[in-house]
C-alpha positions as CSV (number, residue, x, y, z in Angstrom):
1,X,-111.2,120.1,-48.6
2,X,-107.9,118.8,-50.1
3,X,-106.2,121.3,-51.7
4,X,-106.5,121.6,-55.7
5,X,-103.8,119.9,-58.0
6,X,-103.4,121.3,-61.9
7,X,-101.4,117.9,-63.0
8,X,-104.8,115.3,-63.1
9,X,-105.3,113.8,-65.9
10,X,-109.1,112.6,-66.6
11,X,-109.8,108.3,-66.3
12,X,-107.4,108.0,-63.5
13,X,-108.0,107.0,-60.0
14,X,-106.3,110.1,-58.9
15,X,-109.0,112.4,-60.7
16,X,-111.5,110.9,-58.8
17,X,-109.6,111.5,-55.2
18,X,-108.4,115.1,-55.9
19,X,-109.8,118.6,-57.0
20,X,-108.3,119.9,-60.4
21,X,-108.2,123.4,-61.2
22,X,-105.9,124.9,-63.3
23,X,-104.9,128.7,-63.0
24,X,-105.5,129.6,-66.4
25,X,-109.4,129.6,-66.1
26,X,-109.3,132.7,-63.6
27,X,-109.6,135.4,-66.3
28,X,-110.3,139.0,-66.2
29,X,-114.0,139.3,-64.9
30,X,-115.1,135.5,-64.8
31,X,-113.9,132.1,-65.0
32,X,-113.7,129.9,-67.5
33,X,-112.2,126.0,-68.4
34,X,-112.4,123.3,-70.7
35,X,-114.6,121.1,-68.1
36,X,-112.4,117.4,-67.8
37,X,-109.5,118.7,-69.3
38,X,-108.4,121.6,-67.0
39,X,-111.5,121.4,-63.9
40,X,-113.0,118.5,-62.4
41,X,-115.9,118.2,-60.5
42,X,-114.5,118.0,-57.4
43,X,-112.2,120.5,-58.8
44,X,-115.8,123.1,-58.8
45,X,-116.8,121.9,-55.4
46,X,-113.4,123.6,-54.3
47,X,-113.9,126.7,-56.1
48,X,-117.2,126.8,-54.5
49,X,-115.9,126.5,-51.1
50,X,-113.7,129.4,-52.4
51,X,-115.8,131.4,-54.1
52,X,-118.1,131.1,-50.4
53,X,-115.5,132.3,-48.5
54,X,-114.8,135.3,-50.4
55,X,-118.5,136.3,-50.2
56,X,-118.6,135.7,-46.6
57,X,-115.4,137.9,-46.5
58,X,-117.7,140.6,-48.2
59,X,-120.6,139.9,-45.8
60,X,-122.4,138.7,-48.4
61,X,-124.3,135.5,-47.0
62,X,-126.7,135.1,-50.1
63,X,-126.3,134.1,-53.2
64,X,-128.4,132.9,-56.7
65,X,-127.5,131.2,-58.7
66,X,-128.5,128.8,-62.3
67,X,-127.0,126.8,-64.9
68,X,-126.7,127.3,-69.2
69,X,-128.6,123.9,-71.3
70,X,-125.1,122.2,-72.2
71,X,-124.8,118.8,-71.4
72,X,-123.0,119.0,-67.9
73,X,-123.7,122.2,-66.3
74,X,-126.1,120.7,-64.3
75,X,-123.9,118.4,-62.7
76,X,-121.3,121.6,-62.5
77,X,-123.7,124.0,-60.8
78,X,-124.6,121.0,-58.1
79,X,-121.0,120.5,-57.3
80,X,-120.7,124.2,-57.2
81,X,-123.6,124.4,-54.4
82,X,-122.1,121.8,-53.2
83,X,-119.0,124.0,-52.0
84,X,-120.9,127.4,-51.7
85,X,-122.9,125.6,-49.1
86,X,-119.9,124.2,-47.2
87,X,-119.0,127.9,-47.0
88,X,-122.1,128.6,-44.8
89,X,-123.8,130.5,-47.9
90,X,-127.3,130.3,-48.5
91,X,-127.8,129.6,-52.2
92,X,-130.9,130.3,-53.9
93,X,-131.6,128.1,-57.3
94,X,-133.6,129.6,-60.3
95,X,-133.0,126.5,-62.4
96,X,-131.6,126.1,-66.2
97,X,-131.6,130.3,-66.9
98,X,-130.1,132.6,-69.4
99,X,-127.3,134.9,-67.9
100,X,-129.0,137.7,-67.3
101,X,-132.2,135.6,-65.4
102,X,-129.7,134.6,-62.5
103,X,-129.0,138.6,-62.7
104,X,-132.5,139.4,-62.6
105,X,-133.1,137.1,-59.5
106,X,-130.5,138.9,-57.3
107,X,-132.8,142.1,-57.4
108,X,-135.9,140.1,-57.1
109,X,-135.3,137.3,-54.6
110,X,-132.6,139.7,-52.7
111,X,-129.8,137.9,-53.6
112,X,-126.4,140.1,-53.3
113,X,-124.0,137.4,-54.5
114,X,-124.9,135.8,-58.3
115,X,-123.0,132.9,-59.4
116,X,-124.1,132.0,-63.0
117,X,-122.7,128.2,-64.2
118,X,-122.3,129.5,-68.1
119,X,-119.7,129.0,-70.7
120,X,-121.3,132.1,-72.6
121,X,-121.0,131.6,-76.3
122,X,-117.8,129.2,-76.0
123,X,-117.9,125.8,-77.8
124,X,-118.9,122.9,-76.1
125,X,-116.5,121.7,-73.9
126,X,-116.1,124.8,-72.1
127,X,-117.6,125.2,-68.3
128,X,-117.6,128.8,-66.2
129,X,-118.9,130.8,-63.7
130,X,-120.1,134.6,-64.2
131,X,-119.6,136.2,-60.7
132,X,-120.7,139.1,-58.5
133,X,-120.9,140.3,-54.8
134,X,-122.6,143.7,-55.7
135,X,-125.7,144.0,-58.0
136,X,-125.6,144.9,-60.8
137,X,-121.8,144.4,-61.2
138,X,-119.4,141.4,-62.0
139,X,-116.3,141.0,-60.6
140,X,-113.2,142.6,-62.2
141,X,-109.4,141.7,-61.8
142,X,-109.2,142.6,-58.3
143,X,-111.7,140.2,-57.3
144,X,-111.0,137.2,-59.6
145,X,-107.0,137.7,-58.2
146,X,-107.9,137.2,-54.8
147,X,-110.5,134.6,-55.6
148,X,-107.7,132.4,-57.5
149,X,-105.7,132.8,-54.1
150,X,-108.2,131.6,-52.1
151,X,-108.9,128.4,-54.5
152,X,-105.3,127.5,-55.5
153,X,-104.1,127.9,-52.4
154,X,-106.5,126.2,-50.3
155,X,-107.4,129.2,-48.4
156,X,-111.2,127.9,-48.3
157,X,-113.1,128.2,-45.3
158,X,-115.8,125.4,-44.1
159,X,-118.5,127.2,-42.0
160,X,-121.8,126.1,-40.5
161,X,-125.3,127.4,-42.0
162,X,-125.2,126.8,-45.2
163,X,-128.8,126.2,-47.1
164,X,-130.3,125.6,-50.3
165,X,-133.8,126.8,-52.1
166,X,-134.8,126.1,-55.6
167,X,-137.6,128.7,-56.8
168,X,-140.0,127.2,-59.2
169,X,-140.8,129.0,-62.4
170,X,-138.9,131.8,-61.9
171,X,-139.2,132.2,-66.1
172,X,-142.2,133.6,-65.8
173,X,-141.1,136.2,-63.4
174,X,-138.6,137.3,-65.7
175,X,-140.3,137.5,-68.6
176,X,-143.4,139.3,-66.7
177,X,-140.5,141.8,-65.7
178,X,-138.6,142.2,-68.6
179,X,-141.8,143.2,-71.1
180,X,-143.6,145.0,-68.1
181,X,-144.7,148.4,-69.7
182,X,-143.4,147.2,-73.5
183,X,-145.8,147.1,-76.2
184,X,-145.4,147.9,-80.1
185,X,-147.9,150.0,-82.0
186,X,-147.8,147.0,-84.9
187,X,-146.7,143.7,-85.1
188,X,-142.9,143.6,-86.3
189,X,-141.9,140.6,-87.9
190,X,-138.5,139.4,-86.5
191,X,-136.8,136.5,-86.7
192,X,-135.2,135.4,-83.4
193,X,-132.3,133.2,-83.6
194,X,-130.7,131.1,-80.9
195,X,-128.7,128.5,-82.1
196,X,-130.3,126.1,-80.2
197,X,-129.0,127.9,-76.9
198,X,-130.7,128.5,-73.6
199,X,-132.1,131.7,-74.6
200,X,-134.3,129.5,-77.1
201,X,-136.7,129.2,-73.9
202,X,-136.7,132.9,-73.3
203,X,-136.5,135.2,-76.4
204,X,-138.9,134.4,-78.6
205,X,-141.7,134.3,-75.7
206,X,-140.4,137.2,-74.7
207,X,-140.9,139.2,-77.7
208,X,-144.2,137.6,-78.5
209,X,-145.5,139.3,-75.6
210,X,-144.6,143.0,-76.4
211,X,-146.3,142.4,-79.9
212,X,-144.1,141.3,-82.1
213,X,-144.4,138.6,-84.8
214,X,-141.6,136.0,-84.1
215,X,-140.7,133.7,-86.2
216,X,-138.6,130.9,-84.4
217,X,-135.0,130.3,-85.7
218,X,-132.9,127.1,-84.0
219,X,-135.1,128.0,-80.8
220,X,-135.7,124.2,-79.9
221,X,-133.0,123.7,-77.1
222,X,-130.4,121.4,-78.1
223,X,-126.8,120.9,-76.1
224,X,-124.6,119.5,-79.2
225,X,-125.4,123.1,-81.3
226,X,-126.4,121.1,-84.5
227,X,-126.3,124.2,-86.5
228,X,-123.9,126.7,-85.4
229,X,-122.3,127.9,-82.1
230,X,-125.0,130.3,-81.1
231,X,-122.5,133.5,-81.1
232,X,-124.3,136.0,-82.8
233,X,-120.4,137.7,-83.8
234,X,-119.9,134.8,-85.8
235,X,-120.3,135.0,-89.6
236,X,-121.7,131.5,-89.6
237,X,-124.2,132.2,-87.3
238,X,-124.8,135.6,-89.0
239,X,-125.2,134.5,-92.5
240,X,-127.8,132.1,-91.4
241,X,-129.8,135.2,-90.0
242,X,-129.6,136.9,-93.4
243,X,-131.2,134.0,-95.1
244,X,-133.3,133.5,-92.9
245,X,-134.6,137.1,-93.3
246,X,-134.7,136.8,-96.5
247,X,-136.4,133.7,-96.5
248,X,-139.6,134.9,-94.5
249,X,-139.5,138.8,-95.5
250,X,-139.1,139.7,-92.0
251,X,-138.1,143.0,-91.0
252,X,-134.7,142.2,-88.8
253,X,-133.6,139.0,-87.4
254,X,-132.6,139.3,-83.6
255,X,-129.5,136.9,-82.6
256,X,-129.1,135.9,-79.1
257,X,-125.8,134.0,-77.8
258,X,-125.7,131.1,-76.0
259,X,-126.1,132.1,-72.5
260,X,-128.8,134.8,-73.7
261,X,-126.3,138.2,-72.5
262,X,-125.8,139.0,-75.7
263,X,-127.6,140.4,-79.0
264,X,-126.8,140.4,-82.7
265,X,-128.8,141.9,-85.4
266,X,-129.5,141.4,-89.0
267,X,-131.2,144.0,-91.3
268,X,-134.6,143.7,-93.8
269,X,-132.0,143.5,-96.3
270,X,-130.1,140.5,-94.6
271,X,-127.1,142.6,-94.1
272,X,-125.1,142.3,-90.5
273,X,-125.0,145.4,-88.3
274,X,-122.4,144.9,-85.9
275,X,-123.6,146.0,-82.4
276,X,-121.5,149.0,-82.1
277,X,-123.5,150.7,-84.9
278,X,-126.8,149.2,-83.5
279,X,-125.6,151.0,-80.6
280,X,-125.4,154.4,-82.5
281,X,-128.8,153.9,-83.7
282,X,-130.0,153.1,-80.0
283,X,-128.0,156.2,-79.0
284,X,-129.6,158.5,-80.9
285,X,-133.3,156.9,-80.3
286,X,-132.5,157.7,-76.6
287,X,-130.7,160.8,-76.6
288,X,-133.9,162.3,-78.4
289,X,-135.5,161.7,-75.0
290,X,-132.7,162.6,-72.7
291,X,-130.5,165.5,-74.0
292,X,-126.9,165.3,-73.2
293,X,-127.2,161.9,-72.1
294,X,-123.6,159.6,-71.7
295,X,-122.9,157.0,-73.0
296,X,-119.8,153.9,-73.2
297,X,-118.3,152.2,-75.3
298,X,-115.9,149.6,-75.8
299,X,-112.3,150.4,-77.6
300,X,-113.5,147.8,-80.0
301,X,-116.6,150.3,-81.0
302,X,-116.5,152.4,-84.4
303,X,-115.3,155.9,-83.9
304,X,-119.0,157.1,-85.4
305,X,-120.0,158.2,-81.9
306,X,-117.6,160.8,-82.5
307,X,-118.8,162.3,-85.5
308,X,-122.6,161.6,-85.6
309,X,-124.4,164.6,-86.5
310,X,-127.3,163.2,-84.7
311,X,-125.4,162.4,-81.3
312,X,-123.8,165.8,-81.6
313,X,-126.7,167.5,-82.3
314,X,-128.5,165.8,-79.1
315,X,-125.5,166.7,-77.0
316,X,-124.5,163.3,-76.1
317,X,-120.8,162.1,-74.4
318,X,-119.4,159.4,-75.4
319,X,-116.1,157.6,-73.2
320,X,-114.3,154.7,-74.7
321,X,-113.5,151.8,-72.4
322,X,-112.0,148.8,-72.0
323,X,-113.8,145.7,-73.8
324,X,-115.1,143.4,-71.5
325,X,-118.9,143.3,-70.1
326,X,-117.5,144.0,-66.2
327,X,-115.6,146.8,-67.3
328,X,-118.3,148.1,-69.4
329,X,-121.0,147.5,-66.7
330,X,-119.1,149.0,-64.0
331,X,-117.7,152.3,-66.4
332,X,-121.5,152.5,-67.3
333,X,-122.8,152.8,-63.4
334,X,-119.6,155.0,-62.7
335,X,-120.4,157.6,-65.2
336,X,-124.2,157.2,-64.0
337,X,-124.7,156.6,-68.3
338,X,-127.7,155.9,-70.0
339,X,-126.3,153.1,-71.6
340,X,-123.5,151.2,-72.4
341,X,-122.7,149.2,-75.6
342,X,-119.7,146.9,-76.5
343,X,-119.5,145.4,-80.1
344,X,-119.6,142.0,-79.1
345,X,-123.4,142.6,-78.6
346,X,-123.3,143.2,-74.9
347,X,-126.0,146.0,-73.6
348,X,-126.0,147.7,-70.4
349,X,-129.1,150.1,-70.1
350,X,-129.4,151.7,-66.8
351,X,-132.9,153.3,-65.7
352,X,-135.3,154.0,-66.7
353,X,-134.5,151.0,-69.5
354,X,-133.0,148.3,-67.3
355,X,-131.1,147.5,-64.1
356,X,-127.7,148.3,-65.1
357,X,-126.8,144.7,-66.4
358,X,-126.2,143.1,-70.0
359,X,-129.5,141.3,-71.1
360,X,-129.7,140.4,-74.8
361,X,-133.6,140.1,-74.4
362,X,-133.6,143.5,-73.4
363,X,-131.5,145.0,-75.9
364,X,-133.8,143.0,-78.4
365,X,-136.7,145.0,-77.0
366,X,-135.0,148.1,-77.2
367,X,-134.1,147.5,-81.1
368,X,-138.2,147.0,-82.1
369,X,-139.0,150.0,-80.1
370,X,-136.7,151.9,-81.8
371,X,-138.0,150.8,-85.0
372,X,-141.4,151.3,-84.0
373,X,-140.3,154.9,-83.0
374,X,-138.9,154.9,-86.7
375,X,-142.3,156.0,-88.7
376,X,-142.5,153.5,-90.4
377,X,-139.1,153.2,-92.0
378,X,-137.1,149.8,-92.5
379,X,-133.9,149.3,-90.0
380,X,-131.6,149.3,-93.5
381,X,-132.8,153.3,-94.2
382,X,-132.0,153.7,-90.5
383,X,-128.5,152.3,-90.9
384,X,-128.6,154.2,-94.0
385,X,-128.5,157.5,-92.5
386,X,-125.1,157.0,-90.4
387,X,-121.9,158.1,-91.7
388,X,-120.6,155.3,-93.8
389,X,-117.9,153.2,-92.5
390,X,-116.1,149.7,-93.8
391,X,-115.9,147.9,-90.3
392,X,-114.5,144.0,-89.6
393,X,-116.5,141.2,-87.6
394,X,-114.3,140.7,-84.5
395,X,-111.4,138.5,-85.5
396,X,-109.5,135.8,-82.7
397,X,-106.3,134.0,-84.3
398,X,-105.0,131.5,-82.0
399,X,-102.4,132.5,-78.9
400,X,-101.7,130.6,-75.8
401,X,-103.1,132.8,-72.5
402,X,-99.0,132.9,-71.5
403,X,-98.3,134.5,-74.2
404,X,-101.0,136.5,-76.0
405,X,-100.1,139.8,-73.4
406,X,-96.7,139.7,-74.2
407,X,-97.4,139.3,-77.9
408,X,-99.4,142.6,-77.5
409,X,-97.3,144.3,-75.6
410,X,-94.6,143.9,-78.5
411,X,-97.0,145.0,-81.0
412,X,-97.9,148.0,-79.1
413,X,-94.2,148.9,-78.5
414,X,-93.6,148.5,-82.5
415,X,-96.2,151.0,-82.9
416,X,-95.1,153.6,-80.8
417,X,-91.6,153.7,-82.0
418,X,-93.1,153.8,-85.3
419,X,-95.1,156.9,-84.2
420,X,-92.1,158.1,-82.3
421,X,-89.9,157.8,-85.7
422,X,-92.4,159.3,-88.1
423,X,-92.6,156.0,-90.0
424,X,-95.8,155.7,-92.3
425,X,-98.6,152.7,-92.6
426,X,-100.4,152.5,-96.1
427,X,-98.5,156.0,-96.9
428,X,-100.4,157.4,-93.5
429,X,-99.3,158.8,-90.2
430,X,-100.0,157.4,-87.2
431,X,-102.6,160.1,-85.7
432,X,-103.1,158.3,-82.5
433,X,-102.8,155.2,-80.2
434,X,-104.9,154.5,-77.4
435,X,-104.1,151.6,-74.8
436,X,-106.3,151.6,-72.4
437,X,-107.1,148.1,-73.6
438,X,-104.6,146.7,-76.0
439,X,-104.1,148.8,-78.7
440,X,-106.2,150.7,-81.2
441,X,-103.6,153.1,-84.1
442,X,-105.4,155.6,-86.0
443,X,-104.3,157.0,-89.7
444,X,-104.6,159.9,-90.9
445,X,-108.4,159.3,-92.9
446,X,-109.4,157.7,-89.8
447,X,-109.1,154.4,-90.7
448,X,-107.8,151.9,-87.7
449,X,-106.8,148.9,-86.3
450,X,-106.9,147.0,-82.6
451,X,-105.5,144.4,-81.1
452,X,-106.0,143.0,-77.6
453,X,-105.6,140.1,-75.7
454,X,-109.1,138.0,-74.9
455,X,-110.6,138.1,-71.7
456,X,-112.1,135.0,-71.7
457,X,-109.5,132.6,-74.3
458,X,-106.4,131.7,-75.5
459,X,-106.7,134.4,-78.2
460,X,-106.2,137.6,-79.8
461,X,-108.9,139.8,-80.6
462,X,-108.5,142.0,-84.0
463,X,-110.6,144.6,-85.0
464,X,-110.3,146.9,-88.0
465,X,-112.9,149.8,-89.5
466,X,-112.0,152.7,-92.3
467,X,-114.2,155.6,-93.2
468,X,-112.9,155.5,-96.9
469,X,-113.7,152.1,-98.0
470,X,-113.3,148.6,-98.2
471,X,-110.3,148.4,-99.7
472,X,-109.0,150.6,-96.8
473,X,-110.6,148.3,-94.3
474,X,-108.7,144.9,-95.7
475,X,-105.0,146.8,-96.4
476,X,-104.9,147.8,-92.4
477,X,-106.2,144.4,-91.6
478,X,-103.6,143.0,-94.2
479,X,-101.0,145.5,-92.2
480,X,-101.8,144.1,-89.3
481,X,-102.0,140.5,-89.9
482,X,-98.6,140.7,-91.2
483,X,-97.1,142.2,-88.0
484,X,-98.8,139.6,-86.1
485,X,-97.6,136.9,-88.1
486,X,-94.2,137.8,-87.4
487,X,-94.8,136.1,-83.9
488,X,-94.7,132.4,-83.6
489,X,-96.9,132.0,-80.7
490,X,-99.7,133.7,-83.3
491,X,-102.0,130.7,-84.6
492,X,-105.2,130.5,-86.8
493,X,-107.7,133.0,-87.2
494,X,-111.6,131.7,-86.0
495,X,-112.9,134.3,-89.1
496,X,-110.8,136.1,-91.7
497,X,-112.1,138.7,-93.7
């Protein structure tokens, strides 16, 4: 196959003659493009040839794979067959699927290698792939460097054998799977939200069948999102869950994103709990069962799970990790945790309450059985009882992905010298800074602020939280925004608080 160009431009004869990939969709842990504009299709036939010959370089000779409802991943995940195929792989097709089904199918149709066809919770316009060679993990940096090698560089190897199967209903085998075992002593009344997203097919049937009374929320699948972009860290999307909660006295409103990995929740009261606290609440629900239990957490998590009286008194361990649902997954299965949580609403519950990967529809499960386990109290009293913090939605102003590490890297030098000189924030010291993932400053009452570079976008990714109040919560943001602003290459925010 001719080797991939990055200066095509879309309605030309050339576009239709040569692959186009351009470098800047190999992220961290998965790939992602806008699909026309940076990746043709001939463009994903090459990075399936690529993407082949890695796996065969890993003896993996198998692989599964499915497609998110937007309007051309179809035509995507054919043209990525199309080259996994001509890598001599044998590629085993569970249809249109949520994330975590084409995750589910490598355990249950023995399929070592998962390439998932997903833009996650991007806009439309946006095209991907959600990798792995080893069950239940995705690929991290080393793997998605030497993949972007073999693509760019037309390092792709054509090879005899290749094969394709397309399993029929392999929805139903998920959802037997995934609610296998699971039943509520009374009917909760959730509303399940999904923006119109793939997992609009999955969720609500899903919870229907452990007991619960669902109430359907943008569950009709629709690929232009007339309502909202189904990313349940979005205040749009959010707000709409609390009126909708409102609206039908429900209990909680689940929120699943658009390629069904992740899971946002809304109290009886209609007030957002950011996952990271939902994850506290799960942490304590399961360290009551398993004393001294570990857990992870992203950088971007509240610093609750280091004062809960709850999680102390159960003796759990907590490790802070870098965001991102590879790192997470593979830090979770490397400390042999219980569970691992991320505040973007990604779940990774290892035995005996999952396989080790994100599922939103299984962290929704896990949220009604630990409400059902609550005697009868509302999810708001739950929240109730945690220590009280002031914490930000995540936050993504605008930066270009050639710029937005060297933007944080100046920010996180400007903060050390500040810690290094004694200089104050808000009339605070600077207790701590962590980088193991951009970097997260600590005052004095606790209060803090992070910023990293996104994963998966041209973007920064702000998060603030203060133990005192809200007022605290908007001056370190305000602090922050400032420095931020100081850099050119810094553009509009997606939220504000």
């Amino acid at each position: 196959m001719l080797k991939p160009r990055t200066d095509l431009t879309p309605n030309t004869f050339e576009n239709e003659l040569y692959p186009l990939v351009t470098p800047n969709g190999f992220r961290e842990y998965d790939a992602r493009w806008l699909f026309g504009k940076e990746l043709n299709l001939l463009g994903v036939q090459a990075l399936g040839l690529g993407l082949g010959t890695f796996f065969q370089s890993r003896s993996v000779t198998r692989v599964a794979t499915g497609h998110d409802y937007r309007a051309y991943s179809l035509s995507i995940k054919q043209a990525l067959t199309l080259g996994l195929m001509n890598a001599g792989m044998e590629v085993v097709d569970v249809g249109v699927c949520t994330t975590p089904v084409a995750y589910y199918a490598q355990f249950a149709l023995d399929c070592p290698g998962v390439a998932m066809v997903t833009a996650s919770h991007n806009e439309n316009g946006w095209t991907g792939v959600k990798m792995g060679a080893q069950k239940p993990l995705t690929f991290g940096p080393e793997e998605m460097t030497a993949l972007k090698d073999i693509v760019l560089n037309g390092k792709g190897v054509e090879k005899a054998g290749g094969k394709y199967t397309f399993v029929e209903n392999f929805r139903e085998e998920y959802l037997k799977a995934v609610t296998e075992g699971h039943k509520l002593s009374r009917p909760i009344k959730v509303v399940v939200a999904t923006g119109n997203g793939t997992a609009g097919a999955f969720g609500p049937e899903a919870l229907r069948r452990i007991g619960a009374e669902v109430i359907e929320m943008d569950a009709k699948l629709d690929y232009t999102f007339p309502n909202y972009n189904p990313n349940p860290e979005d205040l749009e999307m959010l707000h709409k869950m609390a009126d909708a909660v409102k609206a039908h006295g429900a209990e909680l409103c689940i929120g699943l994103d658009g390629d069904g990995d992740r899971c946002g929740v809304v109290d009886d009261q209609g007030e957002e709990i950011f996952a990271d606290k939902v994850g506290v609440l799960l942490a304590r629900d399961m360290s009551t069962a398993h004393k001294g239990a570990q857990f992870v957490v992203d950088v971007k998590s509240t610093a609750i799970y280091n004062i809960d009286p709850v999680l102390k008194a159960n003796g759990v361990k907590v490790d802070y990790y870098k965001t991102g649902h590879s790192y997470i997954k593979r830090r979770t299965a490397e400390l042999k945790a219980l569970s691992g949580f991320e505040k973007s609403g990604h779940y990774f519950f290892n035995p005996p309450y999952g396989r080790g990967y994100d599922d939103g529809i299984v962290a929704a499960i896990a949220v009604l059985e630990m409400l059902d386990h609550a005697g009868g109290k509302k999810l708001s009293e739950l929240e109730a009882t945690l220590p009280k913090t002031w914490s930000s939605p995540t936050m993504s102003p605008y930066c270009p992905d050639g710029e937005k590490y060297k933007v944080v890297e100046a920010i996180t030098k400007e903060y050390e010298e500040m810690k290094e000189k004694g200089e104050k924030i808000l009339g605070q010291s600077i207790v701590s800074i962590v980088t193991v993932n951009g970097v997260r400053v600590t005052l004095e009452d606790g209060t803090w602020c992070l910023v990293r570079a996104s994963s998966n976008k041209p973007s920064l990714v702000v998060v603030v939280e203060s133990p005192v109040s809200e007022e605290g919560k908007i001056a370190i943001f305000r602090d922050l925004d400032a420095r931020l602003s100081k850099h050119k290459e810094v553009g509009e925010y997606d939220q504000k608080i």
